[in-house]
C-alpha positions in Angstrom: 0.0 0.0 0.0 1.4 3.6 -0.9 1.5 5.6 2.4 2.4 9.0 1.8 2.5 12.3 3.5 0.5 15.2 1.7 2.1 18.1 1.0 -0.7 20.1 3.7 0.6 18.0 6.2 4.0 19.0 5.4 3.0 22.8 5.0 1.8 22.1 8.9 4.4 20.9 9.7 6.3 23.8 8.9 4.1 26.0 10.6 4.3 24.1 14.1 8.1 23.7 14.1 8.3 27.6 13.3 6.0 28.4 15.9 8.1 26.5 18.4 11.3 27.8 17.1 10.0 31.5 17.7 9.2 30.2 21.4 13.1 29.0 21.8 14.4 32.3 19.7 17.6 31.2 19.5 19.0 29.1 16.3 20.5 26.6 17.9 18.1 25.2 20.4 15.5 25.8 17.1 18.0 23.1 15.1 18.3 20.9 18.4 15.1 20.6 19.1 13.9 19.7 15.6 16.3 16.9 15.4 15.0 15.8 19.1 11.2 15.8 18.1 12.3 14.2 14.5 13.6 11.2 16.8 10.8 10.9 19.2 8.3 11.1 16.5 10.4 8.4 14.3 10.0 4.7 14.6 13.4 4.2 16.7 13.5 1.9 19.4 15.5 4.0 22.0 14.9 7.4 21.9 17.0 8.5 24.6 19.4 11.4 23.4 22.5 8.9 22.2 20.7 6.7 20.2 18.4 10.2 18.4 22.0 11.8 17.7 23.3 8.4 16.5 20.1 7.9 13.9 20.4 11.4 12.8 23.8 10.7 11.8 25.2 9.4 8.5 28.7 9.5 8.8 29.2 7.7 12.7 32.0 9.9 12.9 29.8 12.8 13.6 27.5 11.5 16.2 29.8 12.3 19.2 29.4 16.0 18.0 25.5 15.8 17.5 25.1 13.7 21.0 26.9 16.6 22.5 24.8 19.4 21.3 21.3 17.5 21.7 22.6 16.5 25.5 23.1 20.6 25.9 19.9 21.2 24.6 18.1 18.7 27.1 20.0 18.9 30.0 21.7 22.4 30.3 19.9 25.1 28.0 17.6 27.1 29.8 14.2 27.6 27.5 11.1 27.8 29.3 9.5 24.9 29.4 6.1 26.5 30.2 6.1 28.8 27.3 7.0 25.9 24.5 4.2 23.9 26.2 1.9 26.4 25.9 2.6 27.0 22.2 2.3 23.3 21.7 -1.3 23.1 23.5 -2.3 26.4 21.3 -1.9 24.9 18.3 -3.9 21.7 19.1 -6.5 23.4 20.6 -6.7 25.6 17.4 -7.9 22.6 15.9 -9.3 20.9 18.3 -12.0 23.5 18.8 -13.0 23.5 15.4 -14.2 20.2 16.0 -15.8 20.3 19.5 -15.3 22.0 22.9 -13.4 20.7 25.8 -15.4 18.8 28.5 -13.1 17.6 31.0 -9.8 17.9 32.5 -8.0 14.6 34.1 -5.4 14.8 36.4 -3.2 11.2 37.3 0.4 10.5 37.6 2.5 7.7 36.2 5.8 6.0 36.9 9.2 5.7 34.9 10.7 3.0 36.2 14.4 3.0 37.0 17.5 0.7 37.7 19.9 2.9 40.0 19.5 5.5 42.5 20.7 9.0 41.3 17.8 10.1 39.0 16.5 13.3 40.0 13.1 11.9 42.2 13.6 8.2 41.6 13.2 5.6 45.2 11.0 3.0 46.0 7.3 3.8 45.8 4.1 2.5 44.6 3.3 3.2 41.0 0.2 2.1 39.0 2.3 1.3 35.8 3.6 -1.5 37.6 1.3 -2.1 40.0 3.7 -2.0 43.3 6.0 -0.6 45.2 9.5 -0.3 43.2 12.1 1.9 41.9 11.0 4.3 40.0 10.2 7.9 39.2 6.6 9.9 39.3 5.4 12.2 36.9 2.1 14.2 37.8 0.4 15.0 34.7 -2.8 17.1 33.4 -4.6 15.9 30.2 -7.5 17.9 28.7 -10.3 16.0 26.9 -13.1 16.4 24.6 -15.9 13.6 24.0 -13.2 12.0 21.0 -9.8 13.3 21.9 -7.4 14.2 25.0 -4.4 16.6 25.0 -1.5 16.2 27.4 -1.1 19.8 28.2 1.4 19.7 31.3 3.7 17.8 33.5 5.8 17.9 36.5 8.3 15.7 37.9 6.7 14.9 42.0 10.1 15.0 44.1 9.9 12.6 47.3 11.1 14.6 50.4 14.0 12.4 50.3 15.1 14.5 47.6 13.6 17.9 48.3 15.1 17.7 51.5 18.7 16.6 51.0 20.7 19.6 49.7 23.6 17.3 47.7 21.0 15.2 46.1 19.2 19.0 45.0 23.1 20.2 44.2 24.0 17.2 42.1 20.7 17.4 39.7 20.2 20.9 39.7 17.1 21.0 41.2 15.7 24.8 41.4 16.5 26.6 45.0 12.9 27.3 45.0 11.3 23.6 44.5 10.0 22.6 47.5 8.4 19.4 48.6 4.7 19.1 47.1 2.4 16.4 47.7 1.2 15.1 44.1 -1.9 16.9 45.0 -0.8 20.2 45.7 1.3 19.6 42.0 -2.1 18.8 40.4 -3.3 22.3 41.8 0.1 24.3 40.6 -0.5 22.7 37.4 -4.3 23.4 37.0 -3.9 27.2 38.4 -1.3 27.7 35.8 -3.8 26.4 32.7 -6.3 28.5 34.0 -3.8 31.7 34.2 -3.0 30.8 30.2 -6.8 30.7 29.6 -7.7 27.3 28.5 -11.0 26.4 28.2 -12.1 24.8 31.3 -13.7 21.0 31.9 -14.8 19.1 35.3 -11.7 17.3 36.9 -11.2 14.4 37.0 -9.4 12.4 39.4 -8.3 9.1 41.1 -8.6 9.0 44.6 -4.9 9.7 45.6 -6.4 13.0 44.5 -9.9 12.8 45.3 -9.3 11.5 49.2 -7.9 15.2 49.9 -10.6 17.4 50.9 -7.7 20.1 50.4 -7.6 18.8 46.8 -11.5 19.6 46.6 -11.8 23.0 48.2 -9.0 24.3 45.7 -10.6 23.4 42.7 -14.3 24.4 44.3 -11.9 28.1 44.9 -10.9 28.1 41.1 -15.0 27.7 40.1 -14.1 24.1 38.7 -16.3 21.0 39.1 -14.9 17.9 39.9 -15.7 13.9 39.7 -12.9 12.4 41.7 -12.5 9.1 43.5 -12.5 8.6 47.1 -12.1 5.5 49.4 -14.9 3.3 50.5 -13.6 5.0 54.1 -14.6 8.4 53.5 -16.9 9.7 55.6 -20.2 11.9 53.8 -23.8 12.4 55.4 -26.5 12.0 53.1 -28.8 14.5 52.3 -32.4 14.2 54.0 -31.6 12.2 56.8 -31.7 13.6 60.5 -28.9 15.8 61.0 -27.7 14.3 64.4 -27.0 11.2 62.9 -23.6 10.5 62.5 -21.7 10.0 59.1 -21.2 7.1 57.3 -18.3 5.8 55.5 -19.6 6.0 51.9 -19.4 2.0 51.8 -21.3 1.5 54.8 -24.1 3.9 52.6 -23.7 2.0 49.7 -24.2 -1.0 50.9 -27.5 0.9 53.0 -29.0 1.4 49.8 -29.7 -2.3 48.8 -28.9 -3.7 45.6 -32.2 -2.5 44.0 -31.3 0.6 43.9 -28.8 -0.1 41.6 -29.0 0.4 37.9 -27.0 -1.2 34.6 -25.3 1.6 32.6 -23.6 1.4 29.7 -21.3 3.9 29.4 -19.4 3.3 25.9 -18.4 1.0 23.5 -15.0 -0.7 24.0 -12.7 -2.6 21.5 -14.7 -6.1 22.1 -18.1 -5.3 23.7 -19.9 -2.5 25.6 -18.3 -1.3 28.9 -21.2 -1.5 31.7 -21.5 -2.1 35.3 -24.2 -1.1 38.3 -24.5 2.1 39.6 -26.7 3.7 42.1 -26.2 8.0 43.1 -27.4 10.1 46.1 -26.9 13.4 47.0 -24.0 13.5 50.4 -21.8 16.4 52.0 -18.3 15.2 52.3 -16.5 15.5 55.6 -13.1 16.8 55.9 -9.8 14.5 56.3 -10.5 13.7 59.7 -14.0 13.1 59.7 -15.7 16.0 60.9 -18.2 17.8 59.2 -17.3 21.3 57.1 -18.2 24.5 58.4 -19.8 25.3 54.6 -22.1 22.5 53.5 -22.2 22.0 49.8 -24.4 19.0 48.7 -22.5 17.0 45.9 -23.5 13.5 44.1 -21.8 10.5 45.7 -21.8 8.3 42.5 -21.6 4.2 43.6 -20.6 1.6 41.4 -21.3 -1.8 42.1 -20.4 -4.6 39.4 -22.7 -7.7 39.7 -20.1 -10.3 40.6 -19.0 -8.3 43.2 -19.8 -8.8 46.8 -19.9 -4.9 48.0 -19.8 -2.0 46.0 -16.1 -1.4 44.6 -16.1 2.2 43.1 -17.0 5.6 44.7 -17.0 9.0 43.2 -17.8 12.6 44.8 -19.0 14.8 41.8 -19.8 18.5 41.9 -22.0 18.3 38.8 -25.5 20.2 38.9 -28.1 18.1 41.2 -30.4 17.5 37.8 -27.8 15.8 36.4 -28.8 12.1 35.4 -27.2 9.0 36.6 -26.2 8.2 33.2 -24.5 11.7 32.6 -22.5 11.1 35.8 -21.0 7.9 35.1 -20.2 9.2 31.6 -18.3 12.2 32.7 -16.8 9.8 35.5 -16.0 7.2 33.1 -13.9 9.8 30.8 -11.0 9.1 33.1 -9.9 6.4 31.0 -8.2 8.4 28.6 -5.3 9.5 31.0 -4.4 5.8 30.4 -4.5 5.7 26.7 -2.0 9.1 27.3 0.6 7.6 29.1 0.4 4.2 26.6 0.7 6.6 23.5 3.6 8.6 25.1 5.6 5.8 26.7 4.6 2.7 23.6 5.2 5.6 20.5 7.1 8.7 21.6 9.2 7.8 24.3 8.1 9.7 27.0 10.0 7.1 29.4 13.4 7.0 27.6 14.8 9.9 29.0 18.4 8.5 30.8 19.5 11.6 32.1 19.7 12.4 36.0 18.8 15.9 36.0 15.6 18.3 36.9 15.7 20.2 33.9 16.9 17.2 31.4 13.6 15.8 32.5 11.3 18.4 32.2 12.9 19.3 28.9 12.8 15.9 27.5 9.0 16.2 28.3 8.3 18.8 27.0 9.7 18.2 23.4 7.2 15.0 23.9 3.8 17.0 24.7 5.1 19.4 21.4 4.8 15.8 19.4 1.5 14.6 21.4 0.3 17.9 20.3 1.0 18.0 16.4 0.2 14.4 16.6 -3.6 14.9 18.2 -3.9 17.6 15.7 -3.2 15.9 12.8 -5.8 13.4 14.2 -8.6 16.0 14.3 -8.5 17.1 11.2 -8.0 13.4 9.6 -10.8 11.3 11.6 -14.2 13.7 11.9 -16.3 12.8 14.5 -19.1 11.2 11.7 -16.1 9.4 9.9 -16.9 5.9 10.0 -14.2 2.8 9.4 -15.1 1.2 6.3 -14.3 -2.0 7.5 -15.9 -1.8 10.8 -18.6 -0.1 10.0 -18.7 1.8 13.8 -17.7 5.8 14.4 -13.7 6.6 14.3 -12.8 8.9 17.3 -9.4 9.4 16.3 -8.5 8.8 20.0 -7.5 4.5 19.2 -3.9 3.5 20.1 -4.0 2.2 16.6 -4.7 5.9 14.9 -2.2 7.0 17.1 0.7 4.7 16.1 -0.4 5.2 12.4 0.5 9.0 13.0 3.7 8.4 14.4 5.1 5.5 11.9 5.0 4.2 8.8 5.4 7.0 6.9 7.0 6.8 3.4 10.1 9.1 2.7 9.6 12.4 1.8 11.8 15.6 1.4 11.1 17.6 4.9 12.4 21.4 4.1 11.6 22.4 7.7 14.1 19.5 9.3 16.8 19.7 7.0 16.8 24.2 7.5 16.5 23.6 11.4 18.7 21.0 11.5 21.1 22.5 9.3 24.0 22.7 12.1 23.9 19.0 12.8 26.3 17.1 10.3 25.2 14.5 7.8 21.6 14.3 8.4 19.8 12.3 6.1 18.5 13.5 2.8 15.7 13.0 2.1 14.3 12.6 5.8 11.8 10.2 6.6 8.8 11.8 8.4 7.6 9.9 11.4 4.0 10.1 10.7 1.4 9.7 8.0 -1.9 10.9 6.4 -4.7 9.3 7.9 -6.5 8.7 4.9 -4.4 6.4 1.6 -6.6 6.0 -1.8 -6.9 2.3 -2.1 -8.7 3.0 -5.4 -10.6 5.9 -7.8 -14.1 5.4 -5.8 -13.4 5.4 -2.3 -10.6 6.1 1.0 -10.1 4.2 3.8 -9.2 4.6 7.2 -5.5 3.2 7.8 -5.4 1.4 11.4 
């Protein structure tokens, strides 16, 4: 089959790296950095800076030299981070909004898991990408979503206070005088303050319950006007709306389990890659106590959201939601349910642009290595968007195309035929031998597989 990339999405293409360049305004870090995204965009297996210096590289003679000006860039130049990110989430959101409007905003963390001990952050701690305690590092991240796509917009590095508080560990990876120990909660919050200082358009929160179990956590996003779904412990402790005020709270499983299974109700809440995703839920409205149990001093009623799968002895899932108190049980768990994209992020960054790879040790190495990663989410989603319309459907499935699969994703990032890229070889003009013509890591979504008709590549 011909893959190709159109000469729009190389016009793009231009654009973006342009826009980015003006952000770094400075020619060198603008050659740098296209080499860098080039790399983590390609199909290469590492894509730790060595082996991206090494494949951009004809002559091996001159990798050496290139490794040494990519490993500046990374670990020792000082361009904002903040400001290319911003650029980056701009120009999806330019076309994501043409599309549809944002809805939610999902807040998680994942691990990068690591064999020594002198990676800025890294020690022994539980992670849900492996699904225990072990050596690793924790990113804190904050995705924004529409009803068919999610945007990584932001993410910082959460520094145990093993590390905060130990000023040769802070010396040796440069870590900024004024980073201080913050709870991956109180990260969340920076990170969510700072998109709502840069104006993006705002969604309910969503949130596992290592967020949702701080009432903290809560308050602050109630004091920046957001709504929030978030998970909470079975534990927590909420008193239900209409019951006699000098009763005492109930852990929201003991209320749960009050309710009686008939009160529960099968929803379907979307269609997943084998069969529709459905469970049992049941929803009443609760005020939340505080951390320790007692009750706030202002009462705001909010929708305690149950789920309770029928081959399950108790109820396993709970949710506090902020959402308006019309708002149907179906609508809850939908919005709730949204969360699952923050997965599909991190198996899209770490399975196709390396998000993982980084082997450097220090604070800004990682948060610069990141960042050149959400710059190739971003392009990525946006060439998405424009390829896979909401009423596309697959020809050979027959079923709506959201554009948000793991295999669109992959089909953006690889397999693309070779084509002559003006904008890497100008950018990259300082680092010797590069290929000619370079291959562009992604490809049009849409091949002609004959005169009458396109189809969806997958």
């Amino acid at each position: 089959m011909d893959y190709h990339v159109d000469l729009a999405t190389e016009r793009r293409l231009d654009t973006y790296v342009e826009q980015i360049g003006d952000v770094l305004a400075n020619k060198k870090r603008r050659e740098s950095f296209a080499v860098y995204a080039m790399g983590l965009l390609s199909d290469a297996e590492r894509k730790s800076v060595e082996p991206l210096a090494a494949r951009a590289c004809a002559d091996p003679e001159e990798a050496n030299p290139a490794h040494q000006r990519l490993l500046h860039f990374i670990t020792d130049s000082k361009w904002s981070d903040q400001a290319v990110r911003r650029a980056a989430t701009q120009y999806a959101l330019t076309a994501i909004s043409q599309r549809e409007s944002v809805e939610t905003w999902i807040v998680d963390d994942t691990g990068f898991l690591k064999q020594g001990k002198h990676s800025v952050g890294v020690q022994r701690q539980y992670t849900g990408s492996a699904g225990k305690v072990t050596n690793c590092q924790i990113g804190v991240s904050l995705s924004l979503a529409t009803p068919t796509t999610h945007l990584p917009v932001d993410f910082e590095l959460y520094l145990p206070e093993s590390w905060a508080e130990d000023p040769s560990r802070r010396r040796a990876c440069g870590i900024p005088k004024d980073t201080e120990f913050r709870t991956k909660p109180e990260l969340a919050i920076e990170m969510i303050r700072r998109a709502l200082l840069t104006g993006l358009p705002r969604g309910v929160v969503l949130a596992d319950a290592g967020y949702g179990n701080s009432s903290g956590f809560r308050a602050a996003l109630r004091a920046e006007g957001l709504d929030y779904a978030v998970g909470i412990q079975g534990e927590t402790k909420v008193w239900r709306i209409g019951e006699k005020r000098r009763c005492a709270s109930k852990s929201a499983r003991d209320l749960a389990i009050g309710l009686g299974r008939g009160r529960y109700r099968k929803v379907t809440w979307r269609q997943g890659s084998k069969k529709p995703l459905w469970s049992r839920f049941a929803s009443c409205r609760v005020v939340p106590c505080h951390d320790d149990g007692t009750e706030p001093t202002e009462r705001e009623e909010v929708w305690l959201l149950i789920e309770w799968p029928p081959n399950e002895k108790e109820p396993t899932k709970f949710t506090l939601a902020t959402l308006p108190a019309p708002t149907s049980l179906r609508e809850l768990v939908r919005i709730t349910k949204e969360r699952w994209r923050t997965e599909r992020v991190y198996e899209d960054f770490k399975g196709e642009l390396g998000l993982d790879h980084f082997e450097g040790r220090s604070y800004r190495g990682w948060h610069h290595h990141v960042s050149v990663a959400l710059c190739c989410y971003a392009f990525v989603v946006a060439e998405q968007v424009r390829s896979f319309p909401p009423s596309a459907k697959c020809a050979h499935r027959g079923c709506s195309h959201t554009g948000s699969t793991r295999a669109s994703f992959r089909g953006f990032v690889h397999h693309a035929s070779t084509c002559d890229c003006q904008t890497y070889r100008t950018l990259a003009a300082a680092m010797p031998a590069l290929p000619s013509p370079v291959a562009l890591p992604f490809r049009n979504g849409f091949v002609a597989e004959s005169r009458q008709r396109q189809k969806v590549i997958q």
